[in-house]
N, C-alpha and C positions, 0 to 999 in steps of 0.2 A: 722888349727883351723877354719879358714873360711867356708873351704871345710865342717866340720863335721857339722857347725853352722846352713849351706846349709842342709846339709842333713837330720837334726832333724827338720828343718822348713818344707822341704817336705814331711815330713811323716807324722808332725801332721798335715799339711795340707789336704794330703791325708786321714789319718784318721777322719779329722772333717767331711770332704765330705760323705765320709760312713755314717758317727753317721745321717749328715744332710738329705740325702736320704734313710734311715731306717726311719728315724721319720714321712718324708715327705708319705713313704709307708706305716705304719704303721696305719696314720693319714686319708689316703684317704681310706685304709678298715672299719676303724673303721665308717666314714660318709656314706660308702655305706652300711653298717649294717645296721645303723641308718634309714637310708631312707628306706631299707627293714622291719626291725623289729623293729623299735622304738628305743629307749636309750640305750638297751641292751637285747641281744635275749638270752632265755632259753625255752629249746623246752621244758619241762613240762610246764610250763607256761604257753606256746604259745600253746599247746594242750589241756590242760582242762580246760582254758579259754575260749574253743570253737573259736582260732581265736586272742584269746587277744579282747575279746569285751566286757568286765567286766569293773566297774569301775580301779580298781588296777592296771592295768598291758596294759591298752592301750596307746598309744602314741596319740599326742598332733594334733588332725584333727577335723573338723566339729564333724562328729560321738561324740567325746568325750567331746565337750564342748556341743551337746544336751546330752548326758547322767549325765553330771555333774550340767546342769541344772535342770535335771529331778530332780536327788540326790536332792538339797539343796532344791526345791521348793516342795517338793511332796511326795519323801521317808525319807528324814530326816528334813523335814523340824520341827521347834518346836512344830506344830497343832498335826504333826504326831505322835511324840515320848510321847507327852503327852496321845494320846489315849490308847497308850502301858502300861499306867506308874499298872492300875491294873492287869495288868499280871505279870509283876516285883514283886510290891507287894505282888499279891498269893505266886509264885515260892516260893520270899526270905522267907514268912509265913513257907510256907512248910520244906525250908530248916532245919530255926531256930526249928522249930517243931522236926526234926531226930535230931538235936542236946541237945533239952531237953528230950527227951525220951532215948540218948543214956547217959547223964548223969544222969539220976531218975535210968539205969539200971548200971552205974559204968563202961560204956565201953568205951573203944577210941570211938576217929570217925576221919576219914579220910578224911581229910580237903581237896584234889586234887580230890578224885572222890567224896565229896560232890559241889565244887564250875563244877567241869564239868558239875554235871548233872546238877545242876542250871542252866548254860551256853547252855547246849544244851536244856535244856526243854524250856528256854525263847527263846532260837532262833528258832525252830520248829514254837512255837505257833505264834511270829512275822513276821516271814518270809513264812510258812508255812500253818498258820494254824491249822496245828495237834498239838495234847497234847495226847503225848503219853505216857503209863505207862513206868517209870523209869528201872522197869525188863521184859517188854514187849518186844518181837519180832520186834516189828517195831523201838524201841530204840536202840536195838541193831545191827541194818541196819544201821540204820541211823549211828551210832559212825563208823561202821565197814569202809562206807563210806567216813565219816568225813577223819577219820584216813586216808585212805586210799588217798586220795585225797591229803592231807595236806602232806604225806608221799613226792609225785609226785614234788609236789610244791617245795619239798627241796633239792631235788636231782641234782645232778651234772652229766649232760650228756656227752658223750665223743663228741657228735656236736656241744656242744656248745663253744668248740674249735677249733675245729678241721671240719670246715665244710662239707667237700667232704667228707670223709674217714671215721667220727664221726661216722655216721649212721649205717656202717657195724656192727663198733665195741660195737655199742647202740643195735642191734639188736643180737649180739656174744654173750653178756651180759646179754642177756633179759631183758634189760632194757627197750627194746619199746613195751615187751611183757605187762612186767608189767604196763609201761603208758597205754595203753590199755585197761586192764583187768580192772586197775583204773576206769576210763573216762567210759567204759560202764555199771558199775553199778553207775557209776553217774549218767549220761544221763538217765539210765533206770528209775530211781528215780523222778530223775526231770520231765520227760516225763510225767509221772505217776500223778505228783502233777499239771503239766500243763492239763494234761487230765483232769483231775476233776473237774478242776477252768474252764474249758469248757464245760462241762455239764448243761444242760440245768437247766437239772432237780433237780440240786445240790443246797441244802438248805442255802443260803448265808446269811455268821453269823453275827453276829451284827458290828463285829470288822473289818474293811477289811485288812486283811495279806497283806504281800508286793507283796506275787504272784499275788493278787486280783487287785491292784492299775498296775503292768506292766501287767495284759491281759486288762487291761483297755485303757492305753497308747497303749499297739500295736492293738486295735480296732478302735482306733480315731486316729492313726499314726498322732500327732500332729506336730513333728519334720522333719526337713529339712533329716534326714537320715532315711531309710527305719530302721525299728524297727520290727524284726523279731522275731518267736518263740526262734530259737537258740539264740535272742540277750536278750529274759526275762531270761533264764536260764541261760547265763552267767554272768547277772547283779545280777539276784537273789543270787549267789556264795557268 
């Protein structure tokens, strides 16, 4: 009796020992992730974030407390949101407007693709500057993008498991195909709206967009962190 009493002490022993050096293992991957990628790595993320240099998804360094600075004092600060409040205003006008016209004609109306376009017209003109027509060419980039990006953002890569070996099977998948494809009609987008807001010659509107306010910020690099074109485009996100 002794003997078996012995025996099941030394196994749970031995078992705790395991539980307690898995955890201990477990625990030292998970901090060296951490000090690699922040809180928790996802390589769509960490790709069309250009870097994780966005507000949303960067981890906690100099870099990220001037950009959170920036944020509160400058792109959302209340002076800011208030300058927007007539653009809001048009958009919602306009919306309400498709929905009295769809009721004088007795029709539905499509309450998901009318608050999107609301959504993305007010974010164009805020962030962007353009106001673009609703069945226009360039609306439809722009969603295709959206979509497309937003697509990236939600996906589950096989690396971000699986580190070594992930990336075969991300690229087996075509799934680094498709982050890719993503990300350069982003980039080319962005590019495009950065290019413009750099032209000389470019008629500057009454309203400054958010792109207008960071090529401002990264011409007077006010911040202890270098402030780069790639870092307006991923803040702008």
């Amino acid at each position: 009796m002794e003997d078996a009493i012995i025996g099941v002490v030394t196994i749970a022993a031995v078992l705790l020992f395991f539980l307690f050096q898995r955890t201990k293992t477990k625990r030292a991957s998970q901090d060296a992730r951490r000090q690699l990628f922040g809180p928790a790595f996802h390589r769509g993320q960490e790709f069309m974030s250009y870097g994780r240099r966005d507000m949303a998804f960067h981890h906690y360094t100099p870099y990220y407390r001037d950009i959170r600075k920036m944020g509160m004092n400058h792109l959302f600060s209340p002076t800011r949101v208030a300058t927007f409040k007539h653009v809001r205003e048009e958009e919602a006008r306009r919306m309400m407007d498709k929905v009295g016209m769809a009721a004088d004609n007795s029709k539905a109306v499509d309450i998901s693709e009318l608050m999107l376009t609301f959504t993305n017209s007010v974010v164009c003109r805020q962030a962007f500057g353009k106001k673009y027509n609703e069945d226009g060419e360039e609306m439809k980039r722009f969603i295709k993008i959206l979509y497309g990006s937003q697509s990236v953002f939600g996906k589950i890569f096989f690396s971000d498991f699986f580190p070594f070996t992930g990336y075969v099977l991300d690229d087996l998948t075509r799934l680094t195909a498709y982050m890719k494809e993503c990300f350069e009609r982003q980039d080319t987008y962005l590019q495009e709206i950065v290019d413009e807001t750099l032209d000389p010659n470019r008629v500057k509107p009454e309203t400054e967009s958010m792109i207008d306010l960071l090529m401002e910020i990264y011409r007077d690099q006010p911040f202890a962190s270098k402030f780069t074109l790639e870092n307006v485009k991923a803040v702008v996100l």
